[in-house]
N, C-alpha and C positions, 0 to 999 in steps of 0.2 A: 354643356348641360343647361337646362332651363335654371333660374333663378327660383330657389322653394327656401322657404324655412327650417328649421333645423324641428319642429312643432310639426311641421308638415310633412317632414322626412319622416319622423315618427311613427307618425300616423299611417305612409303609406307600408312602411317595414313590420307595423307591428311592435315596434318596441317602446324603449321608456326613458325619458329625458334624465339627463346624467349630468350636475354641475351645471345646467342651464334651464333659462325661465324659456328658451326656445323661438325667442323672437328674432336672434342673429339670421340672416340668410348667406347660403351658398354661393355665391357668384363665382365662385373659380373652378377648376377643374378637381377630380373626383382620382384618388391617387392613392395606393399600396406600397411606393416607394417616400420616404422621407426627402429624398433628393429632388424628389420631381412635383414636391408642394408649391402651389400655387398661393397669394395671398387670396384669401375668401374661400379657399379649397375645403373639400371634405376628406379625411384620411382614413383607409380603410386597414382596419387593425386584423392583417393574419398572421397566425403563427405558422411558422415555414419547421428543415430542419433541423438550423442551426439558431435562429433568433424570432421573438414572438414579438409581430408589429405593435402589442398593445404596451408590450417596453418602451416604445419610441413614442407614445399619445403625448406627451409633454413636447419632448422635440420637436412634434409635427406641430401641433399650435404656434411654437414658436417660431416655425418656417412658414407662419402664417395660414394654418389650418381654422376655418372656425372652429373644427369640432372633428369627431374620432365616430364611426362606425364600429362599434366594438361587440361582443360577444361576455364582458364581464368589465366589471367596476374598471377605470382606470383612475392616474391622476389631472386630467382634463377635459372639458367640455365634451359630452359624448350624447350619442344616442345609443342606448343599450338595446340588442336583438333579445331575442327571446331563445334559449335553447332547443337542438333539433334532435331527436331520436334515430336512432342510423336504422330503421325499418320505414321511413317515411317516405322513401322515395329519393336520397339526397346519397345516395352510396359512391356515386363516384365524384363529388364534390368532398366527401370523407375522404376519399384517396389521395385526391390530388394533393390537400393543406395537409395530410397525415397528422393528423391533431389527434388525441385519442379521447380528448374529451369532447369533440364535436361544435368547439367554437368556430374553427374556421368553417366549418360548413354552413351553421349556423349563419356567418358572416357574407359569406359565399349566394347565400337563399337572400339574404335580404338585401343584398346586393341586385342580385335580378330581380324583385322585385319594384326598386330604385330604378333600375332601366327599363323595366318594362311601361312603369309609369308614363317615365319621359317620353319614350318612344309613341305611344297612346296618346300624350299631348301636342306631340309634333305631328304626328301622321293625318293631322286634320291643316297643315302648316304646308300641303305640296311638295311632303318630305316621300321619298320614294326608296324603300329597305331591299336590297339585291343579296341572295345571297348563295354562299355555293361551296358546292362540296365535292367529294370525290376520294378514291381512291389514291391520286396522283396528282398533281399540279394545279392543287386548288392556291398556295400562295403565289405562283407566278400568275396564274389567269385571274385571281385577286388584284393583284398589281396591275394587270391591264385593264381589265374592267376599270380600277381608279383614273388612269391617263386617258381610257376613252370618254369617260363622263366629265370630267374637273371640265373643262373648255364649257358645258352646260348646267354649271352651278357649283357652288362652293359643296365639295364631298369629301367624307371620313371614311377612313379605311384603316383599319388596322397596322400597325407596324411587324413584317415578318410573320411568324404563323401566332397569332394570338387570337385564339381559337376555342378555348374551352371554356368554361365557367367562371373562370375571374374575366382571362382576353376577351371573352363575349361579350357581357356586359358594359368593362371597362369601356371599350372602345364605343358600343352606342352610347355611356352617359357623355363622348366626345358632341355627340351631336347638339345641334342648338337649336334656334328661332331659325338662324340663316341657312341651315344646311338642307341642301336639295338630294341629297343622295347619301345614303349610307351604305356602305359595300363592307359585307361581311361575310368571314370564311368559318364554316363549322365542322368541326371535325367528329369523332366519335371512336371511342372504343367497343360498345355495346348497342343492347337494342335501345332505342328509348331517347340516346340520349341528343340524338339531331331533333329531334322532335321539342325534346326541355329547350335546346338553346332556339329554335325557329318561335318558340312560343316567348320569349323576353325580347324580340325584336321582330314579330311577324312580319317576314317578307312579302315583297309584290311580284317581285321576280325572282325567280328560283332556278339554280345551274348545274347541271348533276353533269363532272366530265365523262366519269369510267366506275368500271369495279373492276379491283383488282382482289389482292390476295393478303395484301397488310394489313394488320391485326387480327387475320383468319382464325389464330388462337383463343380470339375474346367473342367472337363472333359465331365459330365452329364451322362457319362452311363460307362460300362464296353466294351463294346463295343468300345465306346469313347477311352478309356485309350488303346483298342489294336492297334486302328488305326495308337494312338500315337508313342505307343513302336515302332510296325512298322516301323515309321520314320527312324529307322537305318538300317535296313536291304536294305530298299531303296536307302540307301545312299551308300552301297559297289558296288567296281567293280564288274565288270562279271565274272562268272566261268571263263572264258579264261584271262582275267587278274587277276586273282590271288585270287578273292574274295572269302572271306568262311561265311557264317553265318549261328551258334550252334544254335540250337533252339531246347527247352525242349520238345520233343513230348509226355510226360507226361500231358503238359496244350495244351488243346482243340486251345485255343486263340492261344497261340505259335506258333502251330505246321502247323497252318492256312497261316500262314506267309512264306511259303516256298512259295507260290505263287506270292507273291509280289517283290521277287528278284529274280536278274539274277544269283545273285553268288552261287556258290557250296553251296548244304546245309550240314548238317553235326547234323543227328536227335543224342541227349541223352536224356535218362531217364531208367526207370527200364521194360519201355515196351519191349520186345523182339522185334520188329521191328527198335527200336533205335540201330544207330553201335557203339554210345559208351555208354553201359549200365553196371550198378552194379545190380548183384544178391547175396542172401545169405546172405540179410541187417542182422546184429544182432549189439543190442544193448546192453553198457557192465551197469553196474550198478550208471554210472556216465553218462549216455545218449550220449556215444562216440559210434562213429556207427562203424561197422566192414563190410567190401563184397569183393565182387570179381569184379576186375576190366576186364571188356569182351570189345574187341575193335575188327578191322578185323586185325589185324594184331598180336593179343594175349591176353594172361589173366596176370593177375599177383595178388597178391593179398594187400588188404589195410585194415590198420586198425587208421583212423582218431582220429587225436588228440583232435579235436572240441565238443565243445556241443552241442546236438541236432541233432535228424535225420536229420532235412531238411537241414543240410549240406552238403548230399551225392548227392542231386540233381547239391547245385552249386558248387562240386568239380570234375562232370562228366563234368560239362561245362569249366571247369578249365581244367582238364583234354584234354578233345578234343583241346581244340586251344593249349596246351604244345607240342599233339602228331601231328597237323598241321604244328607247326615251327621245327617240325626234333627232338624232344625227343622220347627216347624208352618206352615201355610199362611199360617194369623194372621200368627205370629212374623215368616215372612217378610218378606209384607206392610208391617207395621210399621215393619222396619229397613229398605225399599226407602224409604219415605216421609221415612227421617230421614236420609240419607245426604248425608255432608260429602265436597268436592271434597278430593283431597288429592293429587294430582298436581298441581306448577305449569305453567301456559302450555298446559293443556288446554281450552277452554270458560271460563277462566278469565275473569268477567264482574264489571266493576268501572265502576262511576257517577261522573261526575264532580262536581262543585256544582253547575258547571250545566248537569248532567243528560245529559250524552254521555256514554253508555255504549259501552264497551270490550270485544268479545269478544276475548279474547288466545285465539288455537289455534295458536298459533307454534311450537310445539316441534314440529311435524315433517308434514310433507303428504303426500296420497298423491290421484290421483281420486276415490275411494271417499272417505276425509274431506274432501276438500275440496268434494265437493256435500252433505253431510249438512252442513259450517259455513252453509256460502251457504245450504243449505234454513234453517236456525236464524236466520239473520241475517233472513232473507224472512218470516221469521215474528213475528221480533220487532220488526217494521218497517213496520206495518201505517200506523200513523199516525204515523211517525217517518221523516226521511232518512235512506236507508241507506247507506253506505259498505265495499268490499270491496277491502280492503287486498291485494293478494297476491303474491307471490313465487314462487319458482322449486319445482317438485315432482322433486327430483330421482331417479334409479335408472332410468328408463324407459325407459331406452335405445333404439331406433326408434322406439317410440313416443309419443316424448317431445313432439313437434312437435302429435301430432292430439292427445292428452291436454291439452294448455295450449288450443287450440284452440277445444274439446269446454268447457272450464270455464270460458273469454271469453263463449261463448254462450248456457252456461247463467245467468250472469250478468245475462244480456239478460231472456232467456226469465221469469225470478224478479222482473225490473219492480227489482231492485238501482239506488240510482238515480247510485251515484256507483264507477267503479273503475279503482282506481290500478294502475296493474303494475310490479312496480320488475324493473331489468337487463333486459339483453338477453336472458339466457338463458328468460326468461318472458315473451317479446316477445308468443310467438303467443297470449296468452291474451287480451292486447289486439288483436292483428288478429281472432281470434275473435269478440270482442266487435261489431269496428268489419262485420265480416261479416255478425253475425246484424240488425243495425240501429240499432247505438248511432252515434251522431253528435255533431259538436261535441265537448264535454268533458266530455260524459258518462263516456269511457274516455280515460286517460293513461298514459301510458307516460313513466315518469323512471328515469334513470340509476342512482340510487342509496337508501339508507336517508336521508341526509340533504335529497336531494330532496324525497322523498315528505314526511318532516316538515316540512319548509318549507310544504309542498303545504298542507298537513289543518292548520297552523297559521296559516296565512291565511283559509282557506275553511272549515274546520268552525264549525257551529251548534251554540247551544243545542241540546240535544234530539236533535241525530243518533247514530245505532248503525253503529259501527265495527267491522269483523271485520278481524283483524288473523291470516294465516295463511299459513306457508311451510316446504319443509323445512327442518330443524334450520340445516343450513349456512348458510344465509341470515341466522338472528340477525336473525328481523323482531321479535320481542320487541322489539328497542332502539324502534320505532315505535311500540308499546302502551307503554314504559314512558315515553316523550316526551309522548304523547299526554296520557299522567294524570299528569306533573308540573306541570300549572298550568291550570289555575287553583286544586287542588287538587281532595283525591277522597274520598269516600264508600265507603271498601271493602262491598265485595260480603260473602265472610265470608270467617275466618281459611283457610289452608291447611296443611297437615303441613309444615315446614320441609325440604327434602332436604337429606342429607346434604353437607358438604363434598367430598366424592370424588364424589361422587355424575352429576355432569355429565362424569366420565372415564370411564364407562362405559354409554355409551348409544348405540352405533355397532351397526350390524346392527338397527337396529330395524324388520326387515320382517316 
């Protein structure tokens, strides 16, 4: 974050100096965890729902905070917000901090205003705002978009999906003087609200993967969710100032969206009409995809370190905004080939001693990823038993019954030879199953987490491939990390640590 005074912060929030004359300045980073105080830090007081950050104002000074972003009186140096009304526009900043007196939203609002500030001070600085969104694999093509830019300037990118209303902001007050790239992933549950988060960090470049069918319930149709995504592409400049926005002309819905902005479009996918397209997909026997990278201005070739085909889509889109800020096709290429996992619980592939291997894609389902895991599992399963762990995909509101249904069967369909279904609430993905022609114990259906582990701790092989994937709430992770506590394991390769706050903000990841 730029260096402002605590006078200055005031002033850009709207509030009112608390226990201070306001001449201290900020130089440290800008933080909602007590643990992750910096000296010269500013700490931002939300109440969560079990503990209210404005309990810790004293703490955080003493972990060397100047001063408390806060919503009411504390006992330490603050800037007080002003209170917000839940009809103002701030309803699902309400949601997220569940405060019922409307502090954390409050806190929340002036929070973005903080960042938007910054950001407006920077963007005259050759700082360049990326941002992207989707249906599906907005934090893996996050994480790539970061590794194909870092090599052309010092860039911030979020840690794992930190995405919404605090993660938004949070992450651009990361930005400085020296940052040349800010790469941010927006998520949404409703109308409106990609639009609030592109407005606290206006993008230059904007990346719409897909529309699917997650959080269809908050949205009400699919249709619904494009309009939503859409919101970003709306929010870039004009082709004449600078604007670019990648859009997958592979999805229908996507590629619709060129109509709605001014800015330069820039089609990928494997369509021949797309300018930045992969042909020549092959997959090796560990579901890493291999092609040929086709742009106008050359080919080069790639051979991806990742799991799962449908990483090629959001590495074209990676791809295009690398080859927009002045990278070679080569260059590209290159860092497509070298790229480290660094989200956890995504694709996350781990070996045991003896040799059961683990897809951990537990941190959060949707239809759309959950047949791109099962294809990846189907693939790397050729002469291995395969195993599909799965759980509940929540948000889908009607459609929640034929969607668990639809991925019972595709189950079938992929020759999958072993699948568990844990709860009731993901019943139908095993009647699905038992529909399409699985019989016997080919499909199970058990109660719980601890089931299931009892299950795959009796009956798992040498040698079998385990996909292990549910949304977030579910916490099937605990079944991947049960899985590889014994007999012991063979890590896959290291990952980025996320931060300690890090898992409090990761709600709204549609």
């Amino acid at each position: 974050m730029i260096v402002l005074s605590l006078a200055e912060i005031a002033a850009i929030v709207g509030g009112r100096l608390h226990r201070t004359d306001g001449a201290a300045e900020v130089t440290g980073s800008v933080e909602f965890d007590t643990r992750e105080i910096t000296p010269g830090g500013l700490f931002i007081a939300l109440p969560g729902a079990k503990v209210d950050g404005h309990d810790f104002a004293a703490r955080a000074v003493e972990s060397g905070a100047v001063a408390v972003l806060a919503a009411r009186e504390v006992d330490a140096p603050a800037v007080i917000v002003p209170p917000l009304n839940a009809g103002e526009g701030h309803e699902r900043a309400f949601a997220l901090v569940s405060d019922k007196d409307g502090a954390g939203a409050a806190v929340l609002a002036a929070l973005a205003k903080l960042a938007r500030h910054v950001i407006q001070k920077l963007a005259g600085d050759h700082l360049t705002v990326v941002g992207v969104t989707g249906s599906a694999g907005k934090t893996s093509t996050k994480d790539i978009i970061a590794q194909l830019l870092e090599p052309l300037g010092p860039t911030v990118a979020p840690p794992g999906s930190f995405n919404n209303e605090l993660g938004h902001p949070w992450t651009a007050l990361r930005a400085d003087s020296s940052t040349r790239q800010l790469v941010l992933e927006l998520s949404a549950r409703g109308p409106g609200h990609i639009a609030e988060l592109a407005a606290i960090a206006p993008p230059r470049i904007g990346v719409v993967l897909n529309v699917g069918t997650a959080h269809v319930g908050e949205f009400g149709s699919r249709e619904g969710i494009a309009k939503g995504k859409g919101e970003l592409v709306e929010a870039l400049p004009s082709a004449e100032d600078g604007g670019v926005a990648v859009l997958n002309l592979d999805d229908p819905y996507v590629a619709a969206m060129a109509s709605r902005t001014s800015a330069r479009v820039v089609f990928v996918g494997e369509s021949a009409s797309a300018q930045v397209r992969a042909v020549d997909i092959t997959l090796d026997d560990e579901a890493r995809a291999s092609f040929r990278l086709v742009t106008p201005d050359g080919e080069a070739p790639v051979k991806l370190p990742l799991y799962g085909e449908h990483h090629v889509g959001n590495a074209l889109s990676a791809a295009a905004v690398a080859l927009e800020m002045g990278s070679t096709v080569e260059e590209v290429a290159a860092r497509l080939s070298s790229l480290e996992r660094r989200s956890e619980r995504r694709m996350e592939v781990t070996t045991r001693a003896d040799g059961v291997t683990v897809l951990n894609d537990s941190f959060n389902a949707s239809p759309e990823s959950m047949r791109a895991a099962l294809k990846a599992l189907a693939s790397m399963s050729t002469t291995r038993r395969s195993w599909a762990v799965l759980g509940v995909m929540g948000d889908l509101g009607q459609d929640s019954v034929t969607a668990h249904d639809g991925i019972g069967r595709l189950v079938v369909r992929l020759n999958i030879d072993k699948l568990v279904v844990i709860g009731e609430a993901a019943a139908a993905t095993h009647q699905g199953a038992q529909q399409e022609g699985s019989w016997g114990e080919e499909s199970v259906l058990v109660p719980d987490v601890d089931a299931a582990i009892a299950l795959l701790h009796d009956q798992l092989r040498a040698g079998d491939v385990v996909l292990v994937k549910a949304s977030k709430a579910a916490a099937l992770w605990r079944v991947a990390d049960a899985v590889l506590a014994s007999p012991g394991t063979i890590a896959e390769s290291p990952v980025v640590p996320p931060s300690p706050s890090q898992e409090r903000s990761n709600g709204g990841d549609a």
